[in-house]
C-alpha positions as CSV (number, residue, x, y, z in Angstrom):
1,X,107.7,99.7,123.2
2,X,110.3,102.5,124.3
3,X,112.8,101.5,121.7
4,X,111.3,101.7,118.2
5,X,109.1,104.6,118.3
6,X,112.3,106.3,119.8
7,X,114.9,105.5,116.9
8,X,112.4,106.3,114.4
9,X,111.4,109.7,115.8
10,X,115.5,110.3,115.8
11,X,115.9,109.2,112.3
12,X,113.5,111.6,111.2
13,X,115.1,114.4,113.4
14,X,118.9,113.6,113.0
15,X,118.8,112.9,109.1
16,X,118.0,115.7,106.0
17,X,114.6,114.5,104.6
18,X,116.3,113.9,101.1
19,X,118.0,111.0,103.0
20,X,115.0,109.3,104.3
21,X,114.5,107.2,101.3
22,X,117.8,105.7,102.4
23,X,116.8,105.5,105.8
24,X,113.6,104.5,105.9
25,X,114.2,100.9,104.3
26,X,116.9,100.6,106.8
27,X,114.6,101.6,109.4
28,X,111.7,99.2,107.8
29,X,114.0,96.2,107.2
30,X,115.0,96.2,111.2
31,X,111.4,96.6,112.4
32,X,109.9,93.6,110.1
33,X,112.7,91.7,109.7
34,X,112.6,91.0,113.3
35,X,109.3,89.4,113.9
36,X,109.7,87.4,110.4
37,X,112.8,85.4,111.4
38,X,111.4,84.9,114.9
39,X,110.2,81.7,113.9
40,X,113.3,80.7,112.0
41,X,115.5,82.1,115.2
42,X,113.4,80.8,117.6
43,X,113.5,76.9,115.6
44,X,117.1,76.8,115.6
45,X,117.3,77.9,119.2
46,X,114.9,75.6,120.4
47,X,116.4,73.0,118.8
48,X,119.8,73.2,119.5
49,X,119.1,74.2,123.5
50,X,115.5,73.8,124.5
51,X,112.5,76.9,124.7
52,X,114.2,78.5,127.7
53,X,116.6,79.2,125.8
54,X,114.3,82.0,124.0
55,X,114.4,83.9,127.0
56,X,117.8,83.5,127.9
57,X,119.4,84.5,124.7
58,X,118.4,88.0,125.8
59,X,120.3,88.3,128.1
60,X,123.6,88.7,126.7
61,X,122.6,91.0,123.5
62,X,121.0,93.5,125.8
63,X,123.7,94.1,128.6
64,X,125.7,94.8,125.7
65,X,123.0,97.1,124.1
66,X,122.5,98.7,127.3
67,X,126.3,99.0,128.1
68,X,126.8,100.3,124.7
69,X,123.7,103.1,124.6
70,X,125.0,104.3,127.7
71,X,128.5,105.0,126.4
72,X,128.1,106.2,123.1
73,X,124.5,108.4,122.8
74,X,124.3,111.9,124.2
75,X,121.4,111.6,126.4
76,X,120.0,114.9,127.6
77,X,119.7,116.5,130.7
78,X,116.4,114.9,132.8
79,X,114.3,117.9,133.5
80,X,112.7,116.4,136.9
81,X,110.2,119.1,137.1
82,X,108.6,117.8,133.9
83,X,106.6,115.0,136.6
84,X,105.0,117.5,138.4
85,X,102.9,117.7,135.0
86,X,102.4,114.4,134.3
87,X,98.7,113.5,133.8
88,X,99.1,110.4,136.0
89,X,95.4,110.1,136.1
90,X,95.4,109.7,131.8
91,X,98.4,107.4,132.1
92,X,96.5,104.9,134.6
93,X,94.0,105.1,131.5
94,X,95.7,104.2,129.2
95,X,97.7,101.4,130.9
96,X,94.6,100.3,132.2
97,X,93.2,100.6,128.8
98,X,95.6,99.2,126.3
99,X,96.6,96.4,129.1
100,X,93.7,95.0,129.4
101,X,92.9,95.3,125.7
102,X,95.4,93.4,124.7
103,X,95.2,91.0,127.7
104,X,91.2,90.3,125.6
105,X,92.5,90.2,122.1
106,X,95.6,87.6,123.4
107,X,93.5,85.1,125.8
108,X,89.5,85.6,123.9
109,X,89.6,83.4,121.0
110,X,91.1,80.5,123.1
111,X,88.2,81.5,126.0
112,X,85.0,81.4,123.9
113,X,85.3,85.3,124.1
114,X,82.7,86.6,126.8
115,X,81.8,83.1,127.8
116,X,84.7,83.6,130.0
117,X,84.3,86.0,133.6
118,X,87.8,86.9,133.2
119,X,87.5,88.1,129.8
120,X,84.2,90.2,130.6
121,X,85.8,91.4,133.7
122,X,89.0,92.7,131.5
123,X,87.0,94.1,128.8
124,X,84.6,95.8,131.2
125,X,88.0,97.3,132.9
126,X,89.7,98.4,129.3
127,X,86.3,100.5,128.5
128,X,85.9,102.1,131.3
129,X,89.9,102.7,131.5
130,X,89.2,104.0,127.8
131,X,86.6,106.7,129.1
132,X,89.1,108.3,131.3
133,X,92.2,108.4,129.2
134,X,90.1,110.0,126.0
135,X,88.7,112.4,128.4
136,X,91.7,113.6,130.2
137,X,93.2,113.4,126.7
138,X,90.9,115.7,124.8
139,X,90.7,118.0,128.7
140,X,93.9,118.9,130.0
141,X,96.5,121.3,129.0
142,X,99.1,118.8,128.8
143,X,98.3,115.2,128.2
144,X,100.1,111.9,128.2
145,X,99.3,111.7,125.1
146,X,98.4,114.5,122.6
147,X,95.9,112.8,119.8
148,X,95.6,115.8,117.9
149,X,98.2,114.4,115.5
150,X,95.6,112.2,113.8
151,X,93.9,115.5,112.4
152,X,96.7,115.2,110.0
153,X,95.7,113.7,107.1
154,X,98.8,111.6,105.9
155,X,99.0,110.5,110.1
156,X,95.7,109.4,110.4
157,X,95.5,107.4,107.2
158,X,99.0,106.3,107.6
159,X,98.0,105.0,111.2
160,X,95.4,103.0,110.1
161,X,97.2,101.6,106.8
162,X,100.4,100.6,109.7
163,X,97.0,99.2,111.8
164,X,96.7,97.2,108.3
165,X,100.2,95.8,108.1
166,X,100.4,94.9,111.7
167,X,97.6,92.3,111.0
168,X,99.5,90.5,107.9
169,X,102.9,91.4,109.3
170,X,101.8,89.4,112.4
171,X,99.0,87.7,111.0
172,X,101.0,85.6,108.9
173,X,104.0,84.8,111.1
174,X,101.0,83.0,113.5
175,X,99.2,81.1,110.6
176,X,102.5,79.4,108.8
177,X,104.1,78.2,111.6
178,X,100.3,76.8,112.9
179,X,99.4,75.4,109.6
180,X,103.0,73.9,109.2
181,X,102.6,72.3,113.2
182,X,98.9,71.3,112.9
183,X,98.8,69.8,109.5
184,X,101.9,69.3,108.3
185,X,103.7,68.0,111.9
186,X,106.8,69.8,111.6
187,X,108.9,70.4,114.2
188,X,110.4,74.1,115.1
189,X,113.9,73.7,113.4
190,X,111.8,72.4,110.5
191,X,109.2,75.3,111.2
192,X,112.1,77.8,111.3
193,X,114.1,76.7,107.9
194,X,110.7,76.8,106.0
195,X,109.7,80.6,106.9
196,X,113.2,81.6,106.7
197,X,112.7,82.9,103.1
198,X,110.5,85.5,104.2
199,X,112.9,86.6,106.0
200,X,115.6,86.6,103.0
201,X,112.6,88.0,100.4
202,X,112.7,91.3,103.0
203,X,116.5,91.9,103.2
204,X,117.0,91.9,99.8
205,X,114.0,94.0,99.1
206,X,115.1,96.9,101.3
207,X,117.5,98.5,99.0
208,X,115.8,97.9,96.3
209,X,112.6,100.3,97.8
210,X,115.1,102.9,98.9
211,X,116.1,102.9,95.3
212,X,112.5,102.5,94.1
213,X,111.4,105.6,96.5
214,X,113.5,108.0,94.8
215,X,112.4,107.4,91.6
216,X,108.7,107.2,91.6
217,X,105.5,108.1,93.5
218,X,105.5,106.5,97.2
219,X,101.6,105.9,97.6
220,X,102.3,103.9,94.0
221,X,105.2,101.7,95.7
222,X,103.1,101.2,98.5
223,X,99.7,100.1,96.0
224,X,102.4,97.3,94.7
225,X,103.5,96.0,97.7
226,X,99.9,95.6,99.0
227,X,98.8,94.4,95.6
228,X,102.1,91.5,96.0
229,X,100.8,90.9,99.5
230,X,97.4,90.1,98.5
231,X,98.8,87.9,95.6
232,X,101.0,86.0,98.1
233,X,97.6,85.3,100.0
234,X,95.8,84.3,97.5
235,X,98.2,81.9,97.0
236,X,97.6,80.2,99.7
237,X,93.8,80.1,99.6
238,X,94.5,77.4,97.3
239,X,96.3,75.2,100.3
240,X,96.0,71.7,100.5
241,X,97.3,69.1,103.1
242,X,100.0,68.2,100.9
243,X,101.9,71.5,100.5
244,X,105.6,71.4,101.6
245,X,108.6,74.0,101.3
246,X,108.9,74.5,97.6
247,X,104.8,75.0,97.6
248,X,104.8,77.8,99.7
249,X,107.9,79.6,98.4
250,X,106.3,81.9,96.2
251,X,104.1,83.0,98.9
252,X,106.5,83.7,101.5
253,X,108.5,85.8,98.7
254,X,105.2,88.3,98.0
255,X,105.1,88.5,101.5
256,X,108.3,89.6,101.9
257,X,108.4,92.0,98.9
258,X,104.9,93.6,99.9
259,X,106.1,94.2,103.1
260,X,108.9,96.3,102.9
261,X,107.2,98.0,99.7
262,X,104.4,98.8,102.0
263,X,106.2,99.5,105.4
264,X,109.1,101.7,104.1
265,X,106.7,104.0,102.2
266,X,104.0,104.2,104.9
267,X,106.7,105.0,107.3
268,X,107.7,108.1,104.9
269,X,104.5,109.3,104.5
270,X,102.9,109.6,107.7
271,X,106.2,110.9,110.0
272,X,107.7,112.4,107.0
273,X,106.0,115.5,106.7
274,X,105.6,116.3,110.7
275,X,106.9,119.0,112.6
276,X,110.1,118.2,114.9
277,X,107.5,119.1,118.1
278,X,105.3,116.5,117.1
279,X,107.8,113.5,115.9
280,X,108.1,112.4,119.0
281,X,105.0,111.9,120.3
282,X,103.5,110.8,116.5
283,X,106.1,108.3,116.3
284,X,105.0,106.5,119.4
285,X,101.5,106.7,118.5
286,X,102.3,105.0,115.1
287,X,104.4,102.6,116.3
288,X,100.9,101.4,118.6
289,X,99.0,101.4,115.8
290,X,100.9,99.0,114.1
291,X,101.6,96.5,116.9
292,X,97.7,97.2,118.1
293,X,96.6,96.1,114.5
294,X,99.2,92.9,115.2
295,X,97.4,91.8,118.4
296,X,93.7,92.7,116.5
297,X,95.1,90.8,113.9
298,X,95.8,87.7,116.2
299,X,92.6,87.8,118.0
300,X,90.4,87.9,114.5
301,X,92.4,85.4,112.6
302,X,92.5,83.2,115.8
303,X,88.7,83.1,115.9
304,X,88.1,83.3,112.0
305,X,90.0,80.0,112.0
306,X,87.8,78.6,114.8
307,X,85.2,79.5,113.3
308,X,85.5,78.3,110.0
309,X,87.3,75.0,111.0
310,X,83.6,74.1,112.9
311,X,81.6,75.3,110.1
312,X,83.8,72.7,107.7
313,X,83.3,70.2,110.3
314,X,80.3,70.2,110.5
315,X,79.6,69.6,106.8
316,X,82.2,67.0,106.2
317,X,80.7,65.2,109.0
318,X,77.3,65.3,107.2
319,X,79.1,63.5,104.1
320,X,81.2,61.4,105.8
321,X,79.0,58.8,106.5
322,X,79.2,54.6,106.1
323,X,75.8,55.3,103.7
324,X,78.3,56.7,101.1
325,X,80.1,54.2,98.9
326,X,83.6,55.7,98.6
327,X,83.4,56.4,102.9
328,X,82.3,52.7,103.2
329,X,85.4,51.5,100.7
330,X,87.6,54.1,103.2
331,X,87.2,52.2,106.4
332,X,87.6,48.5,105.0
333,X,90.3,50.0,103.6
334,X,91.8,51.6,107.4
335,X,90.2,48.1,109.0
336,X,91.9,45.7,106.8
337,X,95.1,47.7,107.2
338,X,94.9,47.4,111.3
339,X,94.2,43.4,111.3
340,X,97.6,43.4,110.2
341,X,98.9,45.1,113.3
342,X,96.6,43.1,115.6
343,X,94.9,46.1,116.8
344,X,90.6,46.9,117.3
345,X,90.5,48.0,113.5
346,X,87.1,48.8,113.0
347,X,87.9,51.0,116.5
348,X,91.2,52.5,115.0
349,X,89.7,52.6,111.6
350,X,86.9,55.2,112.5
351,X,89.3,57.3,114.8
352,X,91.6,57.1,111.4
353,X,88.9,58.6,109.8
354,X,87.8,61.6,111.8
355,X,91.0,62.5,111.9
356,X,91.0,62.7,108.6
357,X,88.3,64.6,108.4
358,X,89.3,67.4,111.3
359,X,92.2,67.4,109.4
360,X,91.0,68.6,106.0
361,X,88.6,70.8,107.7
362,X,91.2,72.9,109.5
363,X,93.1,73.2,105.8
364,X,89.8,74.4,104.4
365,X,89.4,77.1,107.3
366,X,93.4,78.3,106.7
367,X,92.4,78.5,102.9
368,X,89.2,80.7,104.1
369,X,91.5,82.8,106.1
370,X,93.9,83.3,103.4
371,X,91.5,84.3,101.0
372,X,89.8,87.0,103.8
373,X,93.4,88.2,104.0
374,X,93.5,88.8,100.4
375,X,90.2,90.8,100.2
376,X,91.6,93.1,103.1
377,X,95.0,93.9,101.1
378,X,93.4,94.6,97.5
379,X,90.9,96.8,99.5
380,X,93.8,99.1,100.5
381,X,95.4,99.6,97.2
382,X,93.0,102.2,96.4
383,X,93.4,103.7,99.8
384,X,96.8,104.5,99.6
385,X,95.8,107.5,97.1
386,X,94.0,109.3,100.0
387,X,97.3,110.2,101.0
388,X,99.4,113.1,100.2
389,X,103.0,113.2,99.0
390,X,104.9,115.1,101.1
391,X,107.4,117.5,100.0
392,X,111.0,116.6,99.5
393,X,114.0,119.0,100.9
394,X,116.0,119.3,104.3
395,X,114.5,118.8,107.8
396,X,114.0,121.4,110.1
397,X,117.4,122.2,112.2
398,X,116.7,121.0,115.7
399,X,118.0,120.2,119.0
400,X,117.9,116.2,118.8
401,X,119.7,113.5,120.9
């Protein structure tokens, strides 16, 4: 949370903006390269060790991180004063507000939403938390956090386009490894060498959008990528039970290419063209809009799936019944199968059966949610004109550590 927004407001600060298009890919590459190979990091550790592990490997890259921060950036003086000023009142606010936002987006699909006390409880607490940050936002001289940046045009619409590519940046790194577990029974090592492409699609992509950036229109690159990303999805709304690595390769590559051709130029645009005042506090605003739009994301693809997966349910199970001839032929089928293994077959043969049937139901919801995914992304390749090329040249001399 401290970290990104931080190194991106210093890139911007530290760097001529004729070199952003060299490093903003850079820049775009770390921050979704990361959560793309988690699953593919995440198998092999797992496998090799056991989940602890996940936590544990931690531990050793950031003493060295922290070790190596502390010797080699030039950190400014602390200004201790500065906390006399500090709208403690807005910060409760907003911790009370994004905290237990997120705590309702992560846990209300899985708790029938506000079926749940906890969740109504939580939800009640983020709204009324909401009230008083956005009042002593919009009141006070000073405020934790100023959101008059988003009456700039390229930040506001550049906000909600990250908001955008949170969802399929996170969005998609849940529904693979779920569809690949749930239907396909992989295991995480299995999981993790399936997705890794993804991963590979990205890190070859990034110099080729730094390149790209310099020679033609940004809000074009970034119609592409989305255009790519909804062609990857699309893709998939055509998913069947049966689909393995080699089926879902040309997927994971769109993906890949769409989001560092959207990412790189969205990060451009919207910081690009602020003044060195207002970097700082823009950058960590975006950087909440895009990890906001992941956990949004989560929470409406979660219960999308839900949902549709009942709905398919519920009409399969109208069909599959012993009064159709090829269901009837299905279970004699499953039954004469289990006599051999000396089991109850008719007993065996229907539980074979429905889960069969729960089975191709949750495929149909995935395709469902693909296919919503794809709408969203070829909705915001006209959007991206609303934006405003910023102007190329040096940044601003400033005092930046």
């Amino acid at each position: 949370g401290g970290m990104i927004p931080t190194v991106m407001a210093s890139s911007y600060l530290l760097f001529p903006r004729d070199k952003q298009v060299y490093v903003n890919p850079v820049m775009g590459l770390i921050i979704t390269l990361a959560p793309t190979i988690g699953p593919t990091v995440g198998g092999l550790v797992t496998n090799a060790f056991s989940w602890h592990w996940l936590f544990f490997v931690n531990i050793v890259p950031g003493i060295l991180i922290t070790t190596s921060a502390l010797l080699l950036i030039d950190f400014d003086k602390p200004d201790w004063p500065l906390l006399r000023k500090c709208d403690w009142w807005g910060l409760a606010g907003m911790a009370g507000f994004l905290g237990s936002l997120e705590f309702v987006l992560e846990e209300g699909a899985r708790s029938d939403w506000f079926q749940d006390e906890t969740i109504v409880l939580f939800s009640i607490v983020s709204a009324l938390s909401a009230v008083l940050f956005f009042w002593r936002s919009f009141t006070v001289a000073e405020p934790i956090v100023d959101l008059r940046a988003f009456r700039i045009r390229n930040f506001g619409i550049g906000c909600v386009l990250a908001f955008m590519v949170g969802v399929g940046l996170y969005g998609l790194t849940y529904l693979y490894p779920v569809y690949l577990s749930q239907i396909r029974g992989y295991s995480a090592l299995m999981i993790g060498e399936a997705l890794f492409v993804s991963g590979l699609a990205m890190f070859f992509t990034a110099p080729l959008t730094g390149r790209l950036m310099t020679k033609m229109d940004p809000r074009i690159l970034m119609a592409i990528g989305f255009a790519a990303f909804a062609a990857g999805t699309w893709r998939m709304s055509g998913l069947t039970r049966d689909w393995d690595f080699w089926e879902l390769l040309v997927p994971q590559v769109l993906r890949g290419f769409g989001m560092m051709a959207c990412m790189v130029p969205i990060n451009f645009m919207t910081l690009g063209a602020l003044p060195p005042e207002r970097l700082k506090n823009a950058a960590s605003l975006y950087n909440l809009t895009r990890n906001l739009g992941g956990a949004v994301g989560l929470a409406v693809l979660t219960t999308l799936l839900n949902i549709r997966t009942d709905l398919h349910l519920d009409r399969l199970r109208e069909n599959a019944t012993q009064a159709r001839g090829p269901v009837t032929e299905l279970l004699a089928q499953l039954t004469q199968r289990f006599k051999d293994y000396g089991t109850d077959a008719p007993t065996m043969a229907l539980k074979t059966l429905a889960q069969m049937v729960r089975r191709q139901g949750v495929v149909l919801a995935f395709a469902d949610v693909f296919l919503a995914l794809t709408v969203l992304f070829l909705l915001l390749v006209p959007t991206v004109m609303m934006l405003t090329r910023p102007a190329t040249g040096t940044a601003p001399k400033t005092d930046a550590h």
